[in-house]
N, C-alpha and C positions, 0 to 999 in steps of 0.2 A: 284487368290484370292479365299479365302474357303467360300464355300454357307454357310447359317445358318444350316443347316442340316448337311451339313460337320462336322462343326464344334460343332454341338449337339454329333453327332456320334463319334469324337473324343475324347471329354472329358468325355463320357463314356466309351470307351473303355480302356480311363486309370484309371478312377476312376475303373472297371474291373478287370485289371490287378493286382491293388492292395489289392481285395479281397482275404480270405482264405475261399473258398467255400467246406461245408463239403462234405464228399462223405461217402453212398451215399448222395445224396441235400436233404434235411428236413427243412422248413421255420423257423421251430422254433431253430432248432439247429444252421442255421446262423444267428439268432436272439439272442443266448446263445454265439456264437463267437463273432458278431458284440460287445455285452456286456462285455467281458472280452478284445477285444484291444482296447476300449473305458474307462473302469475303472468305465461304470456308467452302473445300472442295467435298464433293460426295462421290462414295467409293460403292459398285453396285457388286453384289456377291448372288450370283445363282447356287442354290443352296439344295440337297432333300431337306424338308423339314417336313416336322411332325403333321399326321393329320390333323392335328386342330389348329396348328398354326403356320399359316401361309409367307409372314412378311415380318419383317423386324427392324427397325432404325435401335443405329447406336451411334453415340457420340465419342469420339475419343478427345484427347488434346489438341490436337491440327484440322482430321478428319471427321465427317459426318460417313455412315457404314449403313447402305440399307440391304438387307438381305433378304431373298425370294425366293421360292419355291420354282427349282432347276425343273421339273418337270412335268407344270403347269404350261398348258396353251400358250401361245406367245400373244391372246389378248386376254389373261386373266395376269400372265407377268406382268404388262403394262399395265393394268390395273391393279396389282399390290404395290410397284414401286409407286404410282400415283398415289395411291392409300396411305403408303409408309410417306412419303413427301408432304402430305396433308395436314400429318402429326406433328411434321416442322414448321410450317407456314402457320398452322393454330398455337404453336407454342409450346407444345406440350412437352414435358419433360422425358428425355430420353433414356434408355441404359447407358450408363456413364461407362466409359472403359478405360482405364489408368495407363499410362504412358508401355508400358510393361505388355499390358494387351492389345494396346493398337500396334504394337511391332510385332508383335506372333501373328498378326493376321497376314502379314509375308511370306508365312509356312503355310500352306493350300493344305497338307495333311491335320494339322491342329485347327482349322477354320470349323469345320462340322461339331466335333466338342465344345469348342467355345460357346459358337453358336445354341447348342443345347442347354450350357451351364446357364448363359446369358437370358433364357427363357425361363430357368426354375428363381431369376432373379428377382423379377418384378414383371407388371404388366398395366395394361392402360385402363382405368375407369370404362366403367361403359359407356360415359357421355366422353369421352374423350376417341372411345372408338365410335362414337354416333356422329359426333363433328368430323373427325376424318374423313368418314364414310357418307357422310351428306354430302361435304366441300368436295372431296372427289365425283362426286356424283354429279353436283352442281358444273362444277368446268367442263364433265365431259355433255353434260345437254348445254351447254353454251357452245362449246367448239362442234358437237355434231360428230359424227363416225366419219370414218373408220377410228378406232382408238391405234392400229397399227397396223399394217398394210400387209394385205395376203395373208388374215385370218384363217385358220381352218377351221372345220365345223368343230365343236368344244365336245369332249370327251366327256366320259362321265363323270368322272373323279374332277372337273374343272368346272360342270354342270354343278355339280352338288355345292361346292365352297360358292359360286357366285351367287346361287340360292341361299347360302347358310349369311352373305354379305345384306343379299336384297333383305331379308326377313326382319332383321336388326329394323328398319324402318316401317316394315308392316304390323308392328307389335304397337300400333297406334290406341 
């Protein structure tokens, strides 16, 4: 019989398998791929967000909307847009945003409210953030480092959340 881990690990290693991973690996560039075998464009938003939450995918009518924490490292960014992109490639059901709110998001002043309200909306299973967080985890030990070029050393406040990410899988 397959433990739950098993079987986390297996369904990401085919949802894996059926990625086109650029080479060299560039977050944004398998974010420009993910986008053309999907047919629907994604729109990235550097964001403050709360301390417990780092990243967010929302779907509107045309656009996919992933939003990340403005003042995070530029290789924990690249790893929450990874994360939030992992939540589309597994399936998962998004924040849906009505025709009404993906055109407010053209007003850069009403973007952080939204944002916040969008959070008190709904949120992902934990195996939903287990599989994201595996599948991300999996491409980047396939492609190998750098995850984004001219890293600097990771702050505290960026130490901590990538710790609070690792742990989710040491709770074996």
């Amino acid at each position: 019989m397959e433990s739950e881990l098993e079987g986390l690990r297996r369904r990401c290693e085919g949802w894996l398998r059926d990625l086109d991973l650029p080479s060299p690996f560039d977050v944004d560039a398998f974010l420009k791929s993910l986008e053309r075998r999907r047919g629907r464009p994604i729109r990235l938003y550097a964001l403050p967000m709360s301390r417990d939450v780092s990243g967010l995918w929302a779907r509107g009518p045309t656009d996919d909307y992933i939003f990340y924490e403005e003042r995070a490292a530029p290789v924990l960014q690249a790893h929450i847009k990874l994360h939030e992109a992992c939540h589309i490639v597994c399936g998962h059901k998004p924040l849906v945003l009505s025709e009404a709110e993906e055109s407010s998001l053209f007003f850069p002043d009403l973007l952080p409210q939204m944002v916040r309200r969008f959070l008190h909306r709904g949120s992902y299973s934990t195996v939903e953030e287990r599989e994201a967080e595996l599948l991300a985890s999996l491409i980047l030990e396939r492609v190998g480092p750098p995850l984004v070029r001219e890293a600097k050393p990771l702050d505290d406040e960026t130490a901590r959340v990538l710790a609070k990410h690792r742990a989710v899988f040491e709770r074996r």
